[in-house]
Backbone and ligand atoms as CSV (ligand in chain L), in Angstrom:
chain,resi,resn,atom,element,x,y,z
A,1,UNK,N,N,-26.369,-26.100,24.460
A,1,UNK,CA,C,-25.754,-24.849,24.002
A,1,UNK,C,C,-24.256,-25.057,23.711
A,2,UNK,N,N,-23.549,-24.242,22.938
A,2,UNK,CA,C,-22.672,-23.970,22.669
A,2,UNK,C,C,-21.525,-24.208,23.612
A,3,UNK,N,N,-20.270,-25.293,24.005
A,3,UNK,CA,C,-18.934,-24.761,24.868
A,3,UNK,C,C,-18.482,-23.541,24.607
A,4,UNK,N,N,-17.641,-22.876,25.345
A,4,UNK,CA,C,-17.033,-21.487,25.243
A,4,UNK,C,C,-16.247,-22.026,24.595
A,5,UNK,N,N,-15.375,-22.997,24.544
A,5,UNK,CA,C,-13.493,-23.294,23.117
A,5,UNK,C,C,-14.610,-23.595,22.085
A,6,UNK,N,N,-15.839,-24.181,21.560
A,6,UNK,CA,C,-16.334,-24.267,20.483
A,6,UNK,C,C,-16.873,-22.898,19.849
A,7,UNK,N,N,-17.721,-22.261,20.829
A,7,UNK,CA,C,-17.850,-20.881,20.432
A,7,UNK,C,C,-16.582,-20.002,19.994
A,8,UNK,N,N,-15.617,-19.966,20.190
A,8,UNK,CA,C,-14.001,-19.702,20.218
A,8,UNK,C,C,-13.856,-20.151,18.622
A,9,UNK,N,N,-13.626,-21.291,18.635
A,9,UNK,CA,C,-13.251,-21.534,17.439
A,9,UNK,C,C,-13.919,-21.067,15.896
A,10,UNK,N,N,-15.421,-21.405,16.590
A,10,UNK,CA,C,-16.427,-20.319,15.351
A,10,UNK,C,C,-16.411,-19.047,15.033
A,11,UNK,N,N,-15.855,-18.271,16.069
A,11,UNK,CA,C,-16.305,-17.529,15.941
A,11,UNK,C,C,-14.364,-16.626,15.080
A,12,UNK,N,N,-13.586,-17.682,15.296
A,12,UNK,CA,C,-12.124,-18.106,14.270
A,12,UNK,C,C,-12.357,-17.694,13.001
A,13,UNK,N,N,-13.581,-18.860,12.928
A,13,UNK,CA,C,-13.745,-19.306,11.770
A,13,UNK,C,C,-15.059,-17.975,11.023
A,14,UNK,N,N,-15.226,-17.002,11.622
A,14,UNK,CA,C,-16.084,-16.278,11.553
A,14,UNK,C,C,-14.592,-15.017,10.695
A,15,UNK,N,N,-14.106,-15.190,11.595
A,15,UNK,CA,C,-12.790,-14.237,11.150
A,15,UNK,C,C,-12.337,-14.681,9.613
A,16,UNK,N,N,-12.076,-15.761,9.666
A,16,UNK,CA,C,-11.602,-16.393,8.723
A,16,UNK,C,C,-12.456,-15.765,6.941
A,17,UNK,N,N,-13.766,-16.071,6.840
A,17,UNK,CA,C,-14.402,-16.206,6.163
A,17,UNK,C,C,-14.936,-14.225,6.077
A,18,UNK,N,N,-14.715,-13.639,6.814
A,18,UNK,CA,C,-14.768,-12.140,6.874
A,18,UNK,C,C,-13.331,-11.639,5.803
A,19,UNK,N,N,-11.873,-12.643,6.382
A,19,UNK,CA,C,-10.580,-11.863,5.754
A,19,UNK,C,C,-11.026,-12.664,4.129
A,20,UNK,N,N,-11.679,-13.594,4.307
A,20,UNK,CA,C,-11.447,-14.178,2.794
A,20,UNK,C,C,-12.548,-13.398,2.143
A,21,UNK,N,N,-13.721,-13.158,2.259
A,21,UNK,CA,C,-14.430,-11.807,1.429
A,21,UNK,C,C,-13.337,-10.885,1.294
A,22,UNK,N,N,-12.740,-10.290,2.032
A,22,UNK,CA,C,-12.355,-8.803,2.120
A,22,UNK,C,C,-10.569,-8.855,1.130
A,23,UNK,N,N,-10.144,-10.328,1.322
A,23,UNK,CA,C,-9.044,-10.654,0.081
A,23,UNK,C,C,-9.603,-10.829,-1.105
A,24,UNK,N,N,-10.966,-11.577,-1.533
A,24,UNK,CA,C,-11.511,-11.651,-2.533
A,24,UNK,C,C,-11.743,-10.268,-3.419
A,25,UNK,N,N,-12.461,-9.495,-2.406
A,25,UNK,CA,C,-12.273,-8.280,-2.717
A,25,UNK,C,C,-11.487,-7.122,-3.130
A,26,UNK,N,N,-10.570,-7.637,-2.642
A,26,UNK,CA,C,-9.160,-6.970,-3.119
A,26,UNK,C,C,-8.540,-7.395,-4.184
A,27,UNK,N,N,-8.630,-8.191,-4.183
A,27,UNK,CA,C,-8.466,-8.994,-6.149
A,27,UNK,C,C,-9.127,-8.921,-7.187
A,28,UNK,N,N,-10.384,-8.554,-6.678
A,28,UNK,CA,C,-11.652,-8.132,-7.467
A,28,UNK,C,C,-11.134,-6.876,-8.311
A,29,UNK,N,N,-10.633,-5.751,-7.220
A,29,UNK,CA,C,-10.111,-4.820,-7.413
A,29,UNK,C,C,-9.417,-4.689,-8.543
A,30,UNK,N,N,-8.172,-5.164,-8.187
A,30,UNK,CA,C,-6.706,-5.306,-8.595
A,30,UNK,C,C,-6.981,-5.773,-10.420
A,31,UNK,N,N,-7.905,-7.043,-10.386
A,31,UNK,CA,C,-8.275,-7.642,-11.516
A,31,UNK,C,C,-8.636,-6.381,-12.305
A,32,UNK,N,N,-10.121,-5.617,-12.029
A,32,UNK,CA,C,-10.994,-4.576,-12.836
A,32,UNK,C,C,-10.123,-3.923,-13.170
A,33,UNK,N,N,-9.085,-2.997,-12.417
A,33,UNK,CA,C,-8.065,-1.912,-12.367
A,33,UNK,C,C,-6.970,-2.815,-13.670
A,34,UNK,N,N,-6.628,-3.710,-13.705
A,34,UNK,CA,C,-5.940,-4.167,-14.980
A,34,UNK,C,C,-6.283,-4.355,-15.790
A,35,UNK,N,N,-7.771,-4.854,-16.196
A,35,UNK,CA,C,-8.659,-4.530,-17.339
A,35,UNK,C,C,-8.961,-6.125,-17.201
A,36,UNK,N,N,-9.067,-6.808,-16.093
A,36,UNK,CA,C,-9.221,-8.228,-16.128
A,36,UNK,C,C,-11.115,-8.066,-15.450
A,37,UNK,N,N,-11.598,-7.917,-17.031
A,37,UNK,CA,C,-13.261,-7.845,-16.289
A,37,UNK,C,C,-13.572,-8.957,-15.906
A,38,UNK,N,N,-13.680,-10.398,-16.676
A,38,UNK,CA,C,-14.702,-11.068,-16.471
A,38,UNK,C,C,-13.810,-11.999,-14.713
A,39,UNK,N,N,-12.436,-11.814,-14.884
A,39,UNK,CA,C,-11.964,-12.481,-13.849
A,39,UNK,C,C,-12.559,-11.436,-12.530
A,40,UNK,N,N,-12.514,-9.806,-12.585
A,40,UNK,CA,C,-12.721,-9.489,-11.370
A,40,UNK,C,C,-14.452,-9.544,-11.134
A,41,UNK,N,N,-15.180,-9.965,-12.093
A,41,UNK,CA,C,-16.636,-10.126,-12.054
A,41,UNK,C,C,-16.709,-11.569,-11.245
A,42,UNK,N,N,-15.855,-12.425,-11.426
A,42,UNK,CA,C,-16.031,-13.859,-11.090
A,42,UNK,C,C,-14.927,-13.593,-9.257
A,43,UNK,N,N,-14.475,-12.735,-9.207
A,43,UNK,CA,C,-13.921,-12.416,-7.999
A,43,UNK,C,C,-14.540,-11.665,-6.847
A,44,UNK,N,N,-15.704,-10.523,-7.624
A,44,UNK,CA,C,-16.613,-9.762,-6.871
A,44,UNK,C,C,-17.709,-10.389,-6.168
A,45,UNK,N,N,-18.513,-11.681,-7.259
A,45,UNK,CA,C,-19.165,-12.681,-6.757
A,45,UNK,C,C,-18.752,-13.236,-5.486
A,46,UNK,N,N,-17.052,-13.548,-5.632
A,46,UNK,CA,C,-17.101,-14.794,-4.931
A,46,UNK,C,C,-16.595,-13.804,-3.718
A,47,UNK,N,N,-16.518,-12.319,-3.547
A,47,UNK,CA,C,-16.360,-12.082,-1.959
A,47,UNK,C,C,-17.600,-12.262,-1.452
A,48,UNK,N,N,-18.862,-12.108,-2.357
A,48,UNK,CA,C,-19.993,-11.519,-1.669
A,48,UNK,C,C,-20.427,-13.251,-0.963
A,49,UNK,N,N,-20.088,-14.185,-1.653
A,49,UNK,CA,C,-20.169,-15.468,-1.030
A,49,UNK,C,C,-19.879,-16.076,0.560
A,50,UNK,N,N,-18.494,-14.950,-0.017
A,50,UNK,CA,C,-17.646,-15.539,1.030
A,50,UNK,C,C,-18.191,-15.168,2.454
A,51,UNK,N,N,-18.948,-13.436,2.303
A,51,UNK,CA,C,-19.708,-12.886,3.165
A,51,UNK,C,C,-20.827,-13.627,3.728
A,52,UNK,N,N,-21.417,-14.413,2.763
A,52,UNK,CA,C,-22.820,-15.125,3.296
A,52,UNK,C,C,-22.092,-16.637,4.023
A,53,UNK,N,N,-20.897,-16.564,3.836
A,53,UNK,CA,C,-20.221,-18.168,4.481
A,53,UNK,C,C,-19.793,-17.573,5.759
A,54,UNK,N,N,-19.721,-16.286,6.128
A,54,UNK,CA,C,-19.592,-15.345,7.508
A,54,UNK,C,C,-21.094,-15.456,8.290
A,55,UNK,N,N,-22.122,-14.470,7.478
A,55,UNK,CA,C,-23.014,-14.609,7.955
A,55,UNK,C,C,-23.709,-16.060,8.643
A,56,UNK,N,N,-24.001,-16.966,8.001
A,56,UNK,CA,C,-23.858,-18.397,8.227
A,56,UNK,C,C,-23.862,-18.805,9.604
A,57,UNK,N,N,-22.195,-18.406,9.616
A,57,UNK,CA,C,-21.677,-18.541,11.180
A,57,UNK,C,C,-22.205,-17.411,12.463
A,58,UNK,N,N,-22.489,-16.213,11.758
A,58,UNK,CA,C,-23.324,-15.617,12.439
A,58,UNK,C,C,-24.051,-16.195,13.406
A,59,UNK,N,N,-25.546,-16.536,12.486
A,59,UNK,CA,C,-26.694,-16.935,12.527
A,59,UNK,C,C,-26.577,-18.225,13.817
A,60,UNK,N,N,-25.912,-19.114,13.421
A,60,UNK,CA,C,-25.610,-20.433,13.771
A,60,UNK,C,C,-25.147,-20.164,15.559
A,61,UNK,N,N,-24.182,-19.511,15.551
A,61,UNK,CA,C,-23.626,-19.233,16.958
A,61,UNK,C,C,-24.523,-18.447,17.718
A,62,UNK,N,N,-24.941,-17.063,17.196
A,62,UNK,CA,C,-26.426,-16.668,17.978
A,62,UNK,C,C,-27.467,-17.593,18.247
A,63,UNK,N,N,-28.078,-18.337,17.256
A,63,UNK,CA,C,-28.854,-19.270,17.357
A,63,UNK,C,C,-28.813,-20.240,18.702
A,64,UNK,N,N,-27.594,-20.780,18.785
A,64,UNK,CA,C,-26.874,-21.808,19.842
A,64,UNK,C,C,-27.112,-20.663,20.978
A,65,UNK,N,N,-27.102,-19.867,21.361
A,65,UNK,CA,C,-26.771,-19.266,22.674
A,65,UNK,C,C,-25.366,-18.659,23.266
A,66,UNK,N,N,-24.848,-18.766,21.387
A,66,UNK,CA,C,-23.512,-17.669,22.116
A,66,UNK,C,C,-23.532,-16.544,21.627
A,67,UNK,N,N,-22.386,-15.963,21.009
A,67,UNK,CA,C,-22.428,-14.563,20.938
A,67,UNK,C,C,-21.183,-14.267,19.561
A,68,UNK,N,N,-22.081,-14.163,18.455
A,68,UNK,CA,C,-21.466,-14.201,17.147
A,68,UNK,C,C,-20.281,-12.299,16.869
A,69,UNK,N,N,-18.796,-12.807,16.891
A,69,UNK,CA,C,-18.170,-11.287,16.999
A,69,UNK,C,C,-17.856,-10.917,15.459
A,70,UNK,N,N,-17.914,-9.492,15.187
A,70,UNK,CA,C,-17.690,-9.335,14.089
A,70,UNK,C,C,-16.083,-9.055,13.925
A,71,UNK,N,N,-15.775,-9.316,12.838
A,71,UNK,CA,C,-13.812,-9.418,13.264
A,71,UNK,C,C,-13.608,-8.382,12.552
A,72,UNK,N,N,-11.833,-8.213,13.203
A,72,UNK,CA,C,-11.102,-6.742,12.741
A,72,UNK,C,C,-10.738,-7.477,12.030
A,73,UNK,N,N,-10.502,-6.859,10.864
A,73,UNK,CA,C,-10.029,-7.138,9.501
A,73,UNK,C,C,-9.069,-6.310,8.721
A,74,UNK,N,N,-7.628,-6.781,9.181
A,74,UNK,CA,C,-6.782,-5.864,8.720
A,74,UNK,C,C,-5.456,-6.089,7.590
A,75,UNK,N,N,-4.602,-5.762,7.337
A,75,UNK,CA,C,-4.024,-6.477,6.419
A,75,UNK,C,C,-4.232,-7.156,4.980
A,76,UNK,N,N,-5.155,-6.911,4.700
A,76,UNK,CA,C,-5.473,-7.388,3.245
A,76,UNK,C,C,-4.541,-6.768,2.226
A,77,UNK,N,N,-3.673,-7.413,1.363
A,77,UNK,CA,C,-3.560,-7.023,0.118
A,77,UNK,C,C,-3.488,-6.540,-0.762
A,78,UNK,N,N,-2.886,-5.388,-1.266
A,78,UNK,CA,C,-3.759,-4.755,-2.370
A,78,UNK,C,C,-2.699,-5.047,-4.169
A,79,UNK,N,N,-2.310,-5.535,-3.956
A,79,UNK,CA,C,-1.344,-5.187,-5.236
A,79,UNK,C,C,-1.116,-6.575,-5.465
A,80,UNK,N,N,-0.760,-7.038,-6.502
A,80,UNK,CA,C,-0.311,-8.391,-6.739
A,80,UNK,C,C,0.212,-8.372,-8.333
A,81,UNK,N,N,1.820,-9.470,-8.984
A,81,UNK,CA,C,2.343,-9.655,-9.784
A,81,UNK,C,C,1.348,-9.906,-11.096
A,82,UNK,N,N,0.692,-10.988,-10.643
A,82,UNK,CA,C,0.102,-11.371,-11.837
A,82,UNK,C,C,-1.174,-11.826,-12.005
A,83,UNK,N,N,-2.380,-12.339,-12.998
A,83,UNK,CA,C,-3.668,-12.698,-12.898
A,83,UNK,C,C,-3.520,-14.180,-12.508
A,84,UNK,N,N,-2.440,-15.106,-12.969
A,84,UNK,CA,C,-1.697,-16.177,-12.165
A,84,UNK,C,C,-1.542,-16.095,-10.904
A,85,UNK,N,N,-0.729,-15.310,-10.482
A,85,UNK,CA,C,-0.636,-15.343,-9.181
A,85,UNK,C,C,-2.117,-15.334,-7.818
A,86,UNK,N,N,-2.674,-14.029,-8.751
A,86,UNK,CA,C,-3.922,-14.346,-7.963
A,86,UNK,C,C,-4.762,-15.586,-7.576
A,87,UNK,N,N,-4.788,-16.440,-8.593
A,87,UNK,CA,C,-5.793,-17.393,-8.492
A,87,UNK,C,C,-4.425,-18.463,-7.991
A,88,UNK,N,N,-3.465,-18.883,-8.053
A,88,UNK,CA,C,-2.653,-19.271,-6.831
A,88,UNK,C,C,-2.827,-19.172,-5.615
A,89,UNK,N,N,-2.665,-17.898,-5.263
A,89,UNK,CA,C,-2.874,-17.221,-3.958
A,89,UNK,C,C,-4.422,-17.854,-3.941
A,90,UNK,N,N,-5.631,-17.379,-4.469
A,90,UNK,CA,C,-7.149,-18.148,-4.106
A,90,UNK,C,C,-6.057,-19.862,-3.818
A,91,UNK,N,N,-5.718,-20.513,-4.133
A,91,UNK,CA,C,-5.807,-21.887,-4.090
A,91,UNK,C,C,-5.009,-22.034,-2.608
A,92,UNK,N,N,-4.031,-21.472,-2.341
A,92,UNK,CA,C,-3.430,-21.624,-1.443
A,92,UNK,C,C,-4.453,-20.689,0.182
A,93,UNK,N,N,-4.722,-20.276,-0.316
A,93,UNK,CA,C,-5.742,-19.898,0.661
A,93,UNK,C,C,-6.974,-21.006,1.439
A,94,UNK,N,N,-7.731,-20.827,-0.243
A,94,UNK,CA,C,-8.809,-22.152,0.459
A,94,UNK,C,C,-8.145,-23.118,0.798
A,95,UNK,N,N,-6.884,-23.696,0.493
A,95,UNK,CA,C,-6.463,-24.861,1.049
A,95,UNK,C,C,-6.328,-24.767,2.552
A,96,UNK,N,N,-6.173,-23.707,3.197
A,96,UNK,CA,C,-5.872,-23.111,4.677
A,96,UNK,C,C,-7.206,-23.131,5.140
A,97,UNK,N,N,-7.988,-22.917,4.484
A,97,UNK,CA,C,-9.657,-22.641,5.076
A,97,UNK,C,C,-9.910,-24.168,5.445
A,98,UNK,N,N,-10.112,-25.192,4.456
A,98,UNK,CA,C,-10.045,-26.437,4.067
A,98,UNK,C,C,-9.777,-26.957,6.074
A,99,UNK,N,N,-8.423,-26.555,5.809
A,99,UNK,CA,C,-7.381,-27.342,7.459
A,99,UNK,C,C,-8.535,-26.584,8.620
A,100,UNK,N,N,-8.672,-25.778,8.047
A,100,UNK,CA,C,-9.298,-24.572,9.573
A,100,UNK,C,C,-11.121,-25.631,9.922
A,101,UNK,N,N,-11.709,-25.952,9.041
A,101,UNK,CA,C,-13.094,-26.276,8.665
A,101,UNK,C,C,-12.942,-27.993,9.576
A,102,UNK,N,N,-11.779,-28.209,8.854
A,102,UNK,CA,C,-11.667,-29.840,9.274
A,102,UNK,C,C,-11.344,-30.125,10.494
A,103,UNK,N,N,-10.515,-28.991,11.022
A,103,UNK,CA,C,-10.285,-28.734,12.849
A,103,UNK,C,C,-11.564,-28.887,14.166
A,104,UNK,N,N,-12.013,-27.568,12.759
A,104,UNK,CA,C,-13.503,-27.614,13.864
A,104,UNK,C,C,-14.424,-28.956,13.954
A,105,UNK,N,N,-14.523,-29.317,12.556
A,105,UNK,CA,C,-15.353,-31.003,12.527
A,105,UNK,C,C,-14.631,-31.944,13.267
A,106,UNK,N,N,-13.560,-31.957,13.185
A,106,UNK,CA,C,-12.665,-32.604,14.293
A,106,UNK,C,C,-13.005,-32.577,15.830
A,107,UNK,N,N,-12.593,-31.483,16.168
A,107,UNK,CA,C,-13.786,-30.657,17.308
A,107,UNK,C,C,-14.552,-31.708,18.276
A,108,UNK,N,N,-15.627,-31.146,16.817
A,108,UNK,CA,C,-16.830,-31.280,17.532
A,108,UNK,C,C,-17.399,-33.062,17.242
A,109,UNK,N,N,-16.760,-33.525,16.686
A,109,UNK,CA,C,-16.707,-34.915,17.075
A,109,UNK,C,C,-16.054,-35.787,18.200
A,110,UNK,N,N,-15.035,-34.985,18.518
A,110,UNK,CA,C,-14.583,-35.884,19.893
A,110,UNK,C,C,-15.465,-35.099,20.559
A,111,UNK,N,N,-15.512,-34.395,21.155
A,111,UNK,CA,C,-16.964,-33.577,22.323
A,111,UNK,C,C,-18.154,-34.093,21.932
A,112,UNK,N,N,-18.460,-34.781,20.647
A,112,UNK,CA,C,-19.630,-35.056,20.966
A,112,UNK,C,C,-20.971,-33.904,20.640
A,113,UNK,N,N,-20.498,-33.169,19.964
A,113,UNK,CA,C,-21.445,-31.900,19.180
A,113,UNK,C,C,-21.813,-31.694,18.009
A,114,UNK,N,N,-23.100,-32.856,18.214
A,114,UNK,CA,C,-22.876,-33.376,16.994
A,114,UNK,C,C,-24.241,-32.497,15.848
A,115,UNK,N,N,-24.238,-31.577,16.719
A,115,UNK,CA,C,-25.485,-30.377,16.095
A,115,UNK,C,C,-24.489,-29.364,15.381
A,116,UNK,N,N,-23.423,-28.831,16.146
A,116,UNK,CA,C,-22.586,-28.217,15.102
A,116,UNK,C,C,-21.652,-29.472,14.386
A,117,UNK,N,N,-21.725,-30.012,14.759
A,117,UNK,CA,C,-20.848,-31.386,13.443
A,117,UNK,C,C,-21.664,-31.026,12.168
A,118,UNK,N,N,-23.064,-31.416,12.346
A,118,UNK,CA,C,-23.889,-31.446,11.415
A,118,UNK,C,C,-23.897,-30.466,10.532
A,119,UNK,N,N,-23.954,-28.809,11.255
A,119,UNK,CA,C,-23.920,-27.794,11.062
A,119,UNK,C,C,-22.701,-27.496,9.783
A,120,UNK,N,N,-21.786,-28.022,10.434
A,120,UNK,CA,C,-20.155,-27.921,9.712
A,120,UNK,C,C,-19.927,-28.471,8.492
A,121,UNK,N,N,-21.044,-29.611,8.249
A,121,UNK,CA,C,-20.570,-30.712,6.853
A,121,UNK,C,C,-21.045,-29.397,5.597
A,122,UNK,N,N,-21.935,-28.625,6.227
A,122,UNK,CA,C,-22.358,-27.621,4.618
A,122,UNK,C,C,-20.830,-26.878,4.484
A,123,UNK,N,N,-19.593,-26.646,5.354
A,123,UNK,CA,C,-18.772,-26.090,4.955
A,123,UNK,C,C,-17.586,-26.937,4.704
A,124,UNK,N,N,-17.631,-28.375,5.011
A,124,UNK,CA,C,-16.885,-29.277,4.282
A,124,UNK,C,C,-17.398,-30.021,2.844
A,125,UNK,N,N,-18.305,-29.598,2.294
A,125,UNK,CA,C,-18.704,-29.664,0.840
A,125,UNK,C,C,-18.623,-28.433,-0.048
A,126,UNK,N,N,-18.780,-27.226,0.666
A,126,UNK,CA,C,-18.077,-26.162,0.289
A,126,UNK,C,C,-16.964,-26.566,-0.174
A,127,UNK,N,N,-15.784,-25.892,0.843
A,127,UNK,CA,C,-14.485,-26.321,0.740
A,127,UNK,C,C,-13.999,-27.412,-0.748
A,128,UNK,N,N,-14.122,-28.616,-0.566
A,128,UNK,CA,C,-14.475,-29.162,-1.710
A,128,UNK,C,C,-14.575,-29.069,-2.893
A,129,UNK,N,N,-15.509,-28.391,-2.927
A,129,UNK,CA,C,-16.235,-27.580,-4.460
A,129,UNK,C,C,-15.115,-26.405,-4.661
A,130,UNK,N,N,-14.694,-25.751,-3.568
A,130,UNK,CA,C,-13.785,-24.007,-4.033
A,130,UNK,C,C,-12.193,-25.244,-4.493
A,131,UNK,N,N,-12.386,-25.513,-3.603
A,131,UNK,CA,C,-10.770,-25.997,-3.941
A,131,UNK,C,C,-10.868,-26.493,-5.597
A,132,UNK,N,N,-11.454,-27.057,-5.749
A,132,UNK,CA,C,-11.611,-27.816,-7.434
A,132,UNK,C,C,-11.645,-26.747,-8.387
A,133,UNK,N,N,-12.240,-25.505,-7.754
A,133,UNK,CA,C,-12.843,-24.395,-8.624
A,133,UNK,C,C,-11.358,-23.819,-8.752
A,134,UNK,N,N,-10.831,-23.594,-7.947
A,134,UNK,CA,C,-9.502,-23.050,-8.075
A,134,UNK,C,C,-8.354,-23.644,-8.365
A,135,UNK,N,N,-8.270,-24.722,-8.671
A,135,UNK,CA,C,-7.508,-25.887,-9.364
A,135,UNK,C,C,-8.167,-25.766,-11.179
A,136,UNK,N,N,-9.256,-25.744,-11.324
A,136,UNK,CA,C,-9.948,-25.700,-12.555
A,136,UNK,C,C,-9.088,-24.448,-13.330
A,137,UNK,N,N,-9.519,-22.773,-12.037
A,137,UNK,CA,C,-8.455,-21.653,-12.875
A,137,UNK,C,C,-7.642,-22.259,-13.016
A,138,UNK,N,N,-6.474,-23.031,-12.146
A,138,UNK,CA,C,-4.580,-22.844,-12.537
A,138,UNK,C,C,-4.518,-23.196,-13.625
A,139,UNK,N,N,-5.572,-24.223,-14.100
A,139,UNK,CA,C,-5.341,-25.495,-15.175
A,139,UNK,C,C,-5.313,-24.467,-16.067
A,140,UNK,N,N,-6.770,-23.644,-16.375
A,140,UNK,CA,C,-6.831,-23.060,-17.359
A,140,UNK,C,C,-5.453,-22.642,-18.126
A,141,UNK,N,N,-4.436,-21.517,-17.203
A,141,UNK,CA,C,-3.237,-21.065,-17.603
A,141,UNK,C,C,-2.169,-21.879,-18.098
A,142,UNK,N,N,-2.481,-23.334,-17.943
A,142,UNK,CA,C,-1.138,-24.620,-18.567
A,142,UNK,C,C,-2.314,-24.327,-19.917
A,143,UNK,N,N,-3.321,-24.930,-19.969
A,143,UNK,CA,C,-3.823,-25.424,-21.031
A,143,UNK,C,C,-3.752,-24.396,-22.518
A,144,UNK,N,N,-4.505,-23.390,-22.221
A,144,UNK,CA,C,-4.559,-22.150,-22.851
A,144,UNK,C,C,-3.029,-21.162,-22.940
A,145,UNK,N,N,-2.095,-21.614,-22.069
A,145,UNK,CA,C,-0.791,-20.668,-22.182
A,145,UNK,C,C,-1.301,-18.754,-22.347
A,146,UNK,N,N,0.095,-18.221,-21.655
A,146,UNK,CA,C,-0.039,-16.954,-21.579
A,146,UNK,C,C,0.222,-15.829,-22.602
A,147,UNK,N,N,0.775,-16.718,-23.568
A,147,UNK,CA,C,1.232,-15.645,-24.746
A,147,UNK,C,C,0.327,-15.453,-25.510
A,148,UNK,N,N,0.303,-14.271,-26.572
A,148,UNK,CA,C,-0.227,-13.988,-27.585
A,148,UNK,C,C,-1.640,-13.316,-26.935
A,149,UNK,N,N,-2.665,-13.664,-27.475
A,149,UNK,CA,C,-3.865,-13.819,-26.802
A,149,UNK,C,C,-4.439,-14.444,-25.563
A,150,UNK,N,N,-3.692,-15.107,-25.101
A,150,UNK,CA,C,-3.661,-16.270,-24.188
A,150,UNK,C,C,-4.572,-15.431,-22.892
A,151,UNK,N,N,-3.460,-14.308,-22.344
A,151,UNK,CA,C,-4.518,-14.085,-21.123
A,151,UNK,C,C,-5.632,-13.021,-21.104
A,152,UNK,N,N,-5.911,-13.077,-22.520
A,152,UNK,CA,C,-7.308,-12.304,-23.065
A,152,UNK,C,C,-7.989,-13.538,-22.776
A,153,UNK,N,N,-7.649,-14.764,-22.934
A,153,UNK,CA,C,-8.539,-15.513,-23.276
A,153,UNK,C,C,-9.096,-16.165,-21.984
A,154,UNK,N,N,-8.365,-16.163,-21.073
A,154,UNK,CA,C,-7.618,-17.347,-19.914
A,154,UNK,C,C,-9.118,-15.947,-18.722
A,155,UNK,N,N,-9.072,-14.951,-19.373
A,155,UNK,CA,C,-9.835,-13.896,-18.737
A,155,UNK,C,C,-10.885,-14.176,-18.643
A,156,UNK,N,N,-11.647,-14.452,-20.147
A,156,UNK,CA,C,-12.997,-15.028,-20.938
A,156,UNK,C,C,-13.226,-16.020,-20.163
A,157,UNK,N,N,-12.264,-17.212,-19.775
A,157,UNK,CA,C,-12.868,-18.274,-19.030
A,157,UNK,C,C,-12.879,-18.271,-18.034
A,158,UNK,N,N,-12.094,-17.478,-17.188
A,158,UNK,CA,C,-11.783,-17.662,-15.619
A,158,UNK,C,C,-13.750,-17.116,-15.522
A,159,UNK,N,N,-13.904,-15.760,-16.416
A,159,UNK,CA,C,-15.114,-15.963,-16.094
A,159,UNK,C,C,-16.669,-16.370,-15.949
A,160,UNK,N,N,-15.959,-17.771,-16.545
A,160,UNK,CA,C,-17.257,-18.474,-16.711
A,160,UNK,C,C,-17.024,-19.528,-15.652
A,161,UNK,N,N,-16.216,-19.414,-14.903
A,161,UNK,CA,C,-16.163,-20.214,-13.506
A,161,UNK,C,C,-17.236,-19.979,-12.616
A,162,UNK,N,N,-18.092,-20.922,-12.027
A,162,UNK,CA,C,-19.002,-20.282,-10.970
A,162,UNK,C,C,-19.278,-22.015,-10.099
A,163,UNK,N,N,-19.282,-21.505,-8.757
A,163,UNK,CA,C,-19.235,-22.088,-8.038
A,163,UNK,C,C,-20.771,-22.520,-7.829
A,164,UNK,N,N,-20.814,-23.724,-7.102
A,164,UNK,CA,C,-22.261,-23.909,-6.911
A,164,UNK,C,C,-23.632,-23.356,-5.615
A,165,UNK,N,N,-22.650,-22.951,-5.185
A,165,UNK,CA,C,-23.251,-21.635,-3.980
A,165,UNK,C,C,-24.612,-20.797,-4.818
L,1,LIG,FE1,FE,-13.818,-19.855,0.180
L,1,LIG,O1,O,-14.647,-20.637,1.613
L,1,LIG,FE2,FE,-15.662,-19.841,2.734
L,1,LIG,O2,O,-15.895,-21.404,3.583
């Protein structure tokens, strides 16, 4: 079964993946409300993801014999400068998730837990995949530029981004 500091940390990481739906979501927002459809369509997706990368941890920690908490979730976001900025902010985020994921695999390799080790590699191939995905948006905005038509366009593609989830 589960240590209590490993259960601890999941259940972190339970938090974690609850505030990142509920920021996703808020950008989702922010995007639609500016007339940025296909970006807040490709943003609405990716809270509901982010929810099943919660649930996940759910499942996993009940499963083990601990006791999966649902987190307060406060502080989110609501307003932001630019459709740039947003997908910044996504990059600098998952990069934080990224450190948080690699802690726990860290973890649970010196202890020797190696059932949640195992458990953990589906969210270090995650990780992975978002980070690239959100490096892919920034690019878009060098490549395509913001003037003219640009973030009509930069819109069109952000939403044809899709992760492999
Ligand atoms: Fe965006 O990542 Fe969850 O894990």
């Amino acid at each position: 079964s589960l240590l209590a500091d490993t259960e601890n940390k999941l259940n972190k990481q339970i938090e974690m993946e609850g505030k990142s739906s509920a920021y996703y979501l808020s950008m989702a927002s922010w995007c639609d409300m500016k007339g940025y459809t296909h970006s807040a369509r490709f943003l609405y997706d990716h809270a509901e993801e982010e929810r099943m990368h919660m649930l996940k941890l759910f499942r996993y920690i009940n499963d083990a014999g601990g006791h999966a908490i649902q987190p307060e979730i406060t502080g989110i976001r609501h307003h932001f400068n630019t459709l740039r900025e947003v997908f910044e902010l996504i990059l600098e985020h998952e990069i934080e998730v990224t450190k948080s994921i690699n802690h726990i695999v860290d973890h649970c390799f010196n202890i020797k837990d190696f059932a949640t080790f195992s458990f953990m590699q589906w969210y270090v191939t995650e990780q992975r995949e978002e980070e690239t995905l959100a490096r892919r948006a920034l690019e878009l905005f060098d490549i395509i530029g913001e003037e003219g038509v640009g973030l009509w366009t930069i819109d069109q593609e952000l939403g044809k981004l899709h992760s492999n989830v």
